[in-house]
C-alpha positions as CSV (number, residue, x, y, z in Angstrom):
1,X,5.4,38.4,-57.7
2,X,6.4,41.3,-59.3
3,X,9.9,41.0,-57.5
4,X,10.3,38.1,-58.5
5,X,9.7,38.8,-62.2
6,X,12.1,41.4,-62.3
7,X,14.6,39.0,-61.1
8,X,13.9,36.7,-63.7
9,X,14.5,39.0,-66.4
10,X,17.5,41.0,-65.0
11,X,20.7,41.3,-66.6
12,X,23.4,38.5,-65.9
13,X,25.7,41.0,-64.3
14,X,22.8,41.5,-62.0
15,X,22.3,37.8,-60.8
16,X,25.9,37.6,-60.3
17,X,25.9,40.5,-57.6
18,X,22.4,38.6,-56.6
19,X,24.1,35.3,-56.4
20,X,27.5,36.6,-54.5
21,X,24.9,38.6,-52.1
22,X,23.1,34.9,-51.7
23,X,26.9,33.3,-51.0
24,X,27.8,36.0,-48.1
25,X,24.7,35.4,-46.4
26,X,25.1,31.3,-46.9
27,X,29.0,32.0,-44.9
28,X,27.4,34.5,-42.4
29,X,24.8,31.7,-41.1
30,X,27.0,29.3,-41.4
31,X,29.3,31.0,-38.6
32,X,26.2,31.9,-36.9
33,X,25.0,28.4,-36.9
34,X,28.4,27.3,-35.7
35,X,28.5,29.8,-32.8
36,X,25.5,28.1,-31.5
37,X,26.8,24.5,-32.3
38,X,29.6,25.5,-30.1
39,X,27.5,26.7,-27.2
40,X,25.3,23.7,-27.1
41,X,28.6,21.8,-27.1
42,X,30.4,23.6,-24.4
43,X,28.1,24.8,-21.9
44,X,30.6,25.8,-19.2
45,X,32.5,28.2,-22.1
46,X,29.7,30.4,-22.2
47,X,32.1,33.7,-22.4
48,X,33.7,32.1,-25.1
49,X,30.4,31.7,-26.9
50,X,29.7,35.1,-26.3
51,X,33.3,36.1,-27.6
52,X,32.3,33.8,-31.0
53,X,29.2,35.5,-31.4
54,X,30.3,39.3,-31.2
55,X,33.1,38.4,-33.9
56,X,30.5,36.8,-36.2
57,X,29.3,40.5,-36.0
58,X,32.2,41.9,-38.0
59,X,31.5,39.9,-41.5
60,X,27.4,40.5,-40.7
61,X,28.0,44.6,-41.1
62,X,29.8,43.5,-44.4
63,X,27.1,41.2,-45.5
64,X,24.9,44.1,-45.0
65,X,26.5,47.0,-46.3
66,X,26.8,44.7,-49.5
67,X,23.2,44.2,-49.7
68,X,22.9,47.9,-49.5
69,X,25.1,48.1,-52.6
70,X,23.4,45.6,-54.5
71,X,20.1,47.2,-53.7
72,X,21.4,50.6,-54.9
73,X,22.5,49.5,-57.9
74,X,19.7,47.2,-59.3
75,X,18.0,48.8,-61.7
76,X,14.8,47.4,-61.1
77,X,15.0,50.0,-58.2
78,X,16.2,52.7,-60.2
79,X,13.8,55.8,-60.0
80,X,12.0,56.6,-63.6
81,X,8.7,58.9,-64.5
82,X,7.2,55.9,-65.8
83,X,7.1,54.0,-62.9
84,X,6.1,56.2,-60.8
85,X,3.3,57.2,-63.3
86,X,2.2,53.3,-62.7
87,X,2.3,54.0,-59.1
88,X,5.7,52.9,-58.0
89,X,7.3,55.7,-56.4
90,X,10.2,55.9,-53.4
91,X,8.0,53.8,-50.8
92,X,6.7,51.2,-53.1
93,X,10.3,50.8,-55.2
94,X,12.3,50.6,-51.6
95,X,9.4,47.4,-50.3
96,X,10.5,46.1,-53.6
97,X,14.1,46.7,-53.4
98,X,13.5,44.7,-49.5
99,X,11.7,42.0,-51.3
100,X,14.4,41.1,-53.8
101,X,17.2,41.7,-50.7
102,X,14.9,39.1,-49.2
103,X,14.9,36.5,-51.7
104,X,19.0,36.3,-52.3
105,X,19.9,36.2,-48.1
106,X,17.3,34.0,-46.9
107,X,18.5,31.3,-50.0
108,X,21.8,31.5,-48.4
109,X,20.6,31.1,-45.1
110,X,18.9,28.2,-46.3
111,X,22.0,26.6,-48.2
112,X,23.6,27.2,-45.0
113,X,21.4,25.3,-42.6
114,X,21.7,22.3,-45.0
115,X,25.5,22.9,-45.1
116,X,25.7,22.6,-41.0
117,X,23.0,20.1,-40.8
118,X,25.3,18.0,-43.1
119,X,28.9,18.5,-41.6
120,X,27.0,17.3,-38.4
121,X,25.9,14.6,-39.7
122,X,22.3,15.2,-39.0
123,X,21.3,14.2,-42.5
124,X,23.6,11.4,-43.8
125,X,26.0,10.8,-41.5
126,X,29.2,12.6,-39.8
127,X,31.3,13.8,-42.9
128,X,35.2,14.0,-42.8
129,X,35.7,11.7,-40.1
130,X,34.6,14.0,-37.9
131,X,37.0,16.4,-38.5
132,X,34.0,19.3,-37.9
133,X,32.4,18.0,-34.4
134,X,34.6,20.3,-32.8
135,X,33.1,23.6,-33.9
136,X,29.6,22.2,-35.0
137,X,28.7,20.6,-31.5
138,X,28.1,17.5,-33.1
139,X,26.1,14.7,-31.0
140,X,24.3,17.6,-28.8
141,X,20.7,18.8,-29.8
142,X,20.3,21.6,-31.9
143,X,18.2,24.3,-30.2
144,X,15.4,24.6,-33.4
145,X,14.1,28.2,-32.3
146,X,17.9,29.9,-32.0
147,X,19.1,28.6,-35.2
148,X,15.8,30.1,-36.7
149,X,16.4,33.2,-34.9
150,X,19.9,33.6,-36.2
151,X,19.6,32.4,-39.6
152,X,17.1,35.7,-40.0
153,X,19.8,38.0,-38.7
154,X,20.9,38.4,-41.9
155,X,17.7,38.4,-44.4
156,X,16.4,40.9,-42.1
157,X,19.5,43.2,-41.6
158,X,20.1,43.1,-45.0
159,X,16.3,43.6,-46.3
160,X,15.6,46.7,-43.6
161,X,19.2,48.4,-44.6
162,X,18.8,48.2,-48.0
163,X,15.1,49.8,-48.3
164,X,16.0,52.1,-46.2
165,X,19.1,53.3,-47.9
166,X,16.4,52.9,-51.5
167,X,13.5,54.9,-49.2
168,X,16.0,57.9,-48.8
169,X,17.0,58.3,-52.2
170,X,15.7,61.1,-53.8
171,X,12.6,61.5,-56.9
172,X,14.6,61.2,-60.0
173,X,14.4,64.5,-61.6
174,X,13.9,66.5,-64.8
175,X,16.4,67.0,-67.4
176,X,16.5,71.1,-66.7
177,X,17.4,70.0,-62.9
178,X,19.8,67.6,-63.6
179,X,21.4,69.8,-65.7
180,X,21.2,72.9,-62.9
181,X,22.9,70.0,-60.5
182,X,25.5,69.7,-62.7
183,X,26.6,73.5,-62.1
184,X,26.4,73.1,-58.3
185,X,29.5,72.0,-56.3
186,X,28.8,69.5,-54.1
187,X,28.9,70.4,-49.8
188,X,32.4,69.3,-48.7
189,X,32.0,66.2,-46.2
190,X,32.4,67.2,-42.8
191,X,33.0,63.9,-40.9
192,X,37.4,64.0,-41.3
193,X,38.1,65.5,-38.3
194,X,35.8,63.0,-36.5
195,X,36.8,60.0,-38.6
196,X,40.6,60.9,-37.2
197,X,39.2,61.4,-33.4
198,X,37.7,57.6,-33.5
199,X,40.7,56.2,-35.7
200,X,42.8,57.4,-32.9
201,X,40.9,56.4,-29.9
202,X,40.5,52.6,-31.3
203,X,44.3,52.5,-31.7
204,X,44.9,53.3,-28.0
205,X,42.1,50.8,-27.0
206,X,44.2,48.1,-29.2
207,X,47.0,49.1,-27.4
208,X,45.8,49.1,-23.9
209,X,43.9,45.8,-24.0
210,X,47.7,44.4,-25.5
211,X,49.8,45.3,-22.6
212,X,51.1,42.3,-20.6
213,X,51.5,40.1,-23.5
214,X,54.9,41.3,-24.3
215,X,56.7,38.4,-25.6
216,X,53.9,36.4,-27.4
217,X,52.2,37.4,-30.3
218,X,48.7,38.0,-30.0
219,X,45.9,35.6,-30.2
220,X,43.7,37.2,-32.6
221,X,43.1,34.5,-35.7
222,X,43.2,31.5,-33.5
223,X,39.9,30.0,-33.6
224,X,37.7,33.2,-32.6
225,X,37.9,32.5,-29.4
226,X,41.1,33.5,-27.9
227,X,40.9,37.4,-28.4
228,X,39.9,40.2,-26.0
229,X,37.0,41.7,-26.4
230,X,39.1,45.1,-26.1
231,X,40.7,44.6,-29.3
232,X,37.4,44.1,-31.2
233,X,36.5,47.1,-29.9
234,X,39.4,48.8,-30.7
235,X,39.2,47.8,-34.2
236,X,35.3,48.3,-34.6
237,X,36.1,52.2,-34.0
238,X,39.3,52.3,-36.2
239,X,37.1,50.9,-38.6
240,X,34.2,53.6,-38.3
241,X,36.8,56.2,-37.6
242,X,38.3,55.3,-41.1
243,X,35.0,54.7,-42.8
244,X,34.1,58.8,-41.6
245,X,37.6,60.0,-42.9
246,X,37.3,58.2,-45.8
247,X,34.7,61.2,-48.0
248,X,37.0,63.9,-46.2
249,X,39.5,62.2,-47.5
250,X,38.4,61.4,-50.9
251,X,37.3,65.2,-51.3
252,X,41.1,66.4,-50.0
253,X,42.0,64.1,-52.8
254,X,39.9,65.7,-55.6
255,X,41.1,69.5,-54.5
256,X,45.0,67.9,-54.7
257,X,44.5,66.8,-58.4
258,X,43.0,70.4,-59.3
259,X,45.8,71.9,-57.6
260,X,49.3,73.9,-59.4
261,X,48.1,75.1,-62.8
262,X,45.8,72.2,-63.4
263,X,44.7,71.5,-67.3
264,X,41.0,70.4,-68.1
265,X,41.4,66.5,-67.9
266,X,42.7,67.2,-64.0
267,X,40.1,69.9,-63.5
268,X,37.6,66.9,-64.5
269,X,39.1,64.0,-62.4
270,X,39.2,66.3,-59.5
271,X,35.8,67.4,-59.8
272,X,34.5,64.0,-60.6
273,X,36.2,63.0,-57.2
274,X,34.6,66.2,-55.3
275,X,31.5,64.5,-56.3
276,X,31.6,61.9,-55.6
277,X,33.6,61.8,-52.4
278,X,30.4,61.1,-50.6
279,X,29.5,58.2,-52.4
280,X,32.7,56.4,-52.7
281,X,34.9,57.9,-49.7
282,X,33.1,55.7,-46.9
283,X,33.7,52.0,-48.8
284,X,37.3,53.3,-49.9
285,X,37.8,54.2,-46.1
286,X,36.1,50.5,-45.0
287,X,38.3,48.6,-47.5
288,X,41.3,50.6,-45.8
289,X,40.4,49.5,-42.4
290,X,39.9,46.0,-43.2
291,X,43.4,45.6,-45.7
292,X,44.9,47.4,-42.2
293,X,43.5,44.7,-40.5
294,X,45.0,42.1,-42.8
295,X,48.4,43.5,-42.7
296,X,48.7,43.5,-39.0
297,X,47.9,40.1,-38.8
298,X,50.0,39.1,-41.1
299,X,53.1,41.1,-39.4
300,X,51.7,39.3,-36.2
301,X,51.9,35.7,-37.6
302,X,54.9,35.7,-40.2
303,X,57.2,33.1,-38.6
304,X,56.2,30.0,-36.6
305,X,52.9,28.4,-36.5
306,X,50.1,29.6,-35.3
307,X,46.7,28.2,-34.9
308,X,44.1,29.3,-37.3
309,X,40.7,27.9,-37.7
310,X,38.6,27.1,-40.4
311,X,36.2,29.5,-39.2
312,X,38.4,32.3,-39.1
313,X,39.3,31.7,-42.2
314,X,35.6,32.0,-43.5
315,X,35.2,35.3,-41.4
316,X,38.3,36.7,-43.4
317,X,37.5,35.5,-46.7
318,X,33.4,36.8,-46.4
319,X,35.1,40.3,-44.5
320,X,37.4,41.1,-47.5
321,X,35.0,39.6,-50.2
322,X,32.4,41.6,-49.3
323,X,34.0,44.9,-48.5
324,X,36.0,44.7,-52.1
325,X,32.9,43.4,-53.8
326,X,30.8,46.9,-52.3
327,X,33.9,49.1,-53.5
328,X,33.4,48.1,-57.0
329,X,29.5,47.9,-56.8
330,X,29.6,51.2,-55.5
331,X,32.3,52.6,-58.2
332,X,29.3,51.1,-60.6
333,X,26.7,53.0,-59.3
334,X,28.7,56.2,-59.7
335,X,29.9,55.6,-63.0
336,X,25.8,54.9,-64.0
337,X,25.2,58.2,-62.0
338,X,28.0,60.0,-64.7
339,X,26.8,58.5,-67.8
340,X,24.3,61.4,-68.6
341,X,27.9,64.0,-67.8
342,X,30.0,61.5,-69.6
343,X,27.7,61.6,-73.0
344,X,27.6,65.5,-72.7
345,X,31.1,65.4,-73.1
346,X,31.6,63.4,-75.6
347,X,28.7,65.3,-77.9
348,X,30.6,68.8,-77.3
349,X,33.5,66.8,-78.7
350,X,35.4,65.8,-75.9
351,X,38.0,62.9,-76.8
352,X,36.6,59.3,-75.5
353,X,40.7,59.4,-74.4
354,X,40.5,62.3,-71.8
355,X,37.6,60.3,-69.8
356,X,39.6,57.3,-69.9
357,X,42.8,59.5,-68.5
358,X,40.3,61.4,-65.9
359,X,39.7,57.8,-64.4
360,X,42.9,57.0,-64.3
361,X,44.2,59.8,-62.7
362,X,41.5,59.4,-60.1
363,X,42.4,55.5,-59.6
364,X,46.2,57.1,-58.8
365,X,45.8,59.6,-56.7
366,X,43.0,57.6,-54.5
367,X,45.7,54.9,-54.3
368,X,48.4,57.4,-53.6
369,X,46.3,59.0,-50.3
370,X,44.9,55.5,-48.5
371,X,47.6,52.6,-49.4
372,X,49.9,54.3,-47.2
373,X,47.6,55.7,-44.6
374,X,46.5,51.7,-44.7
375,X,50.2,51.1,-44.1
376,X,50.6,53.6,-41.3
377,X,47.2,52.2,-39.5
378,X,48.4,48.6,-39.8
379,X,51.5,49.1,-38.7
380,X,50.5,51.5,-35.7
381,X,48.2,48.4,-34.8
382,X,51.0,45.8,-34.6
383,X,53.5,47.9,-33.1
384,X,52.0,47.2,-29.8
385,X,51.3,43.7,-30.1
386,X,54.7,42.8,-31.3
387,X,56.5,44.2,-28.6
């Protein structure tokens, strides 16, 4: 009850993320739901089933690591003396964070059983001629215990990541430490040299599982169902190699602003990004892998037609969508985690203008490190596949 109270009387902005979280988890059933539509159909394909399943995988980890957002940033959630003079402290606040994680996925896996229930026509009739039956195994029975199963992938995942991510956080402290933690640099994140090893090694899986397809492009939007397992695999671990670079990274970025004679709005934006690089470095290194990802398809596919599904195209959309969406969630959280540092500054008479510039100078040197390392990465993945 109390979960749902606070939802009732949360900010509009808050809804929204609520509401978007609800929407991801409504597309992630749905392709769930239409994996096992497509098994019940085609019982002899069962590899390919298997193949459909592993890629619904890909847009589930960024259903989830959205949720974790959301829940990070609610402040319901938010640690405060007061509630945890009423009782509510870490354990209690992260069931609650779970609770209201809860709520928003399991609506959208309930808006998407009634969306795959209708384009199958089990509720008023086939819908677009038929168009759908394809995908959806229309006119086969509907195993009722599987599609239960899977349509609590998600409202599980989701609820479990997010209170633990809220479980770990730490008591919110006094004013004289917050103030002491202001003065302390921050450790240096030690996961580059990994993040590089992994980034490497799922290239040269991509390439190995493209040889002997010279000539033809490769399979990979089709209809998620045409691609070797290798290349998922390839890009799972250029996608956690980049998502461990990406604090390293982010942290190499704040030392290069403070670098050559540096003046006090780039001593700021640099140390602001040392900060931070923990916090922001792993969704900037996600978002790289998955704009990589979009490139190289879009270098493999430029020219002639190619077959691409719906479905694939609801994988892409809820894969960008969601890895964007936690970028800027997570860019909230640590401009709410600043606004004590920001007001400082602006009492000791700091111009509202040299915070504005510190951002921006951030936002340009972040974008001057990872677009081209995006570039190189999607490029390096195409260059075998176009050969």
């Amino acid at each position: 009850m109390l979960a749902l109270r606070l939802t009732r009387g949360s900010h509009p902005l808050v809804l929204m993320r609520r509401l978007m979280l609800a929407a991801a988890s409504a597309g992630v059933g749905f392709l769930l739901l239409c994996t096992l539509g497509y098994a019940s159909g085609h019982p002899a394909n069962a590899s390919s089933s298997v193949l459909r399943l592993l890629w619904c995988v890909v847009p589930l980890a960024a259903t989830v690591q959205f949720a974790v957002a959301v829940a990070r940033t609610d402040p319901s959630t938010r640690p405060r003396p007061a509630l945890f003079a009423a009782g509510l402290g870490p354990a209690r606040l992260a069931v609650l964070a779970a609770i209201s994680t809860a709520v928003s996925t399991t609506l959208g896996s309930v808006v998407a059983l009634l969306l795959f229930l209708h384009l199958r026509g089990d509720l008023t009739g086939l819908p677009f001629d038929g168009g759908a039956a394809e995908f959806l195994g229309e006119g086969t029975p509907l195993p009722l215990a599987a599609a239960l199963t899977l349509l609590a992938v998600v409202p599980l995942a989701a609820s479990a990541a997010g209170g633990l991510a809220l479980r770990s956080r730490p008591v919110a402290p006094s004013e004289a430490q917050e103030a002491e933690a202001d003065l302390a640099p921050s450790p240096t994140p030690t996961g580059l040299p990994w993040g590089v090893a992994l980034t490497a090694a799922g290239l040269a899986v991509e390439a190995y599982a493209s040889r002997g397809s010279a000539g033809s492009a490769f399979p990979l939007p089709g209809r998620l169902n045409a691609t070797p397992t290798a290349v998922l695999v390839g890009w799972t671990l250029t996608a956690i190699g980049l998502a461990m670079a990406g604090p390293g990274l982010t942290h190499l970025c704040g030392r290069l602003l403070q670098a050559v004679r540096p003046r006090a709005v780039r001593l700021l934006a640099g140390r602001v990004l040392m900060d931070e690089a923990s916090r922001i470095g792993r969704p900037l290194g996600i978002v790289c892998a998955v704009v990589s990802g979009v490139i190289a398809a879009s270098v493999l596919y430029t020219g002639g037609p190619r077959p691409f599904g719906p479905l694939t195209a609801l994988g892409a959309v809820l894969v960008i969508g969601c890895t964007l969406a936690t970028l800027l969630t997570t860019a909230l959280e640590a401009k709410q985690a600043r606004a004590r540092t920001a007001a400082t500054l602006l009492r000791l008479g700091a111009p509202a203008s040299a915070l504005r510039t510190a951002a921006a100078l951030r936002a340009l040197v972040l974008l001057a490190v990872f677009a081209p390392l995006t570039w190189a990465i999607a490029e390096l993945a195409a260059l075998p596949l176009t050969e």
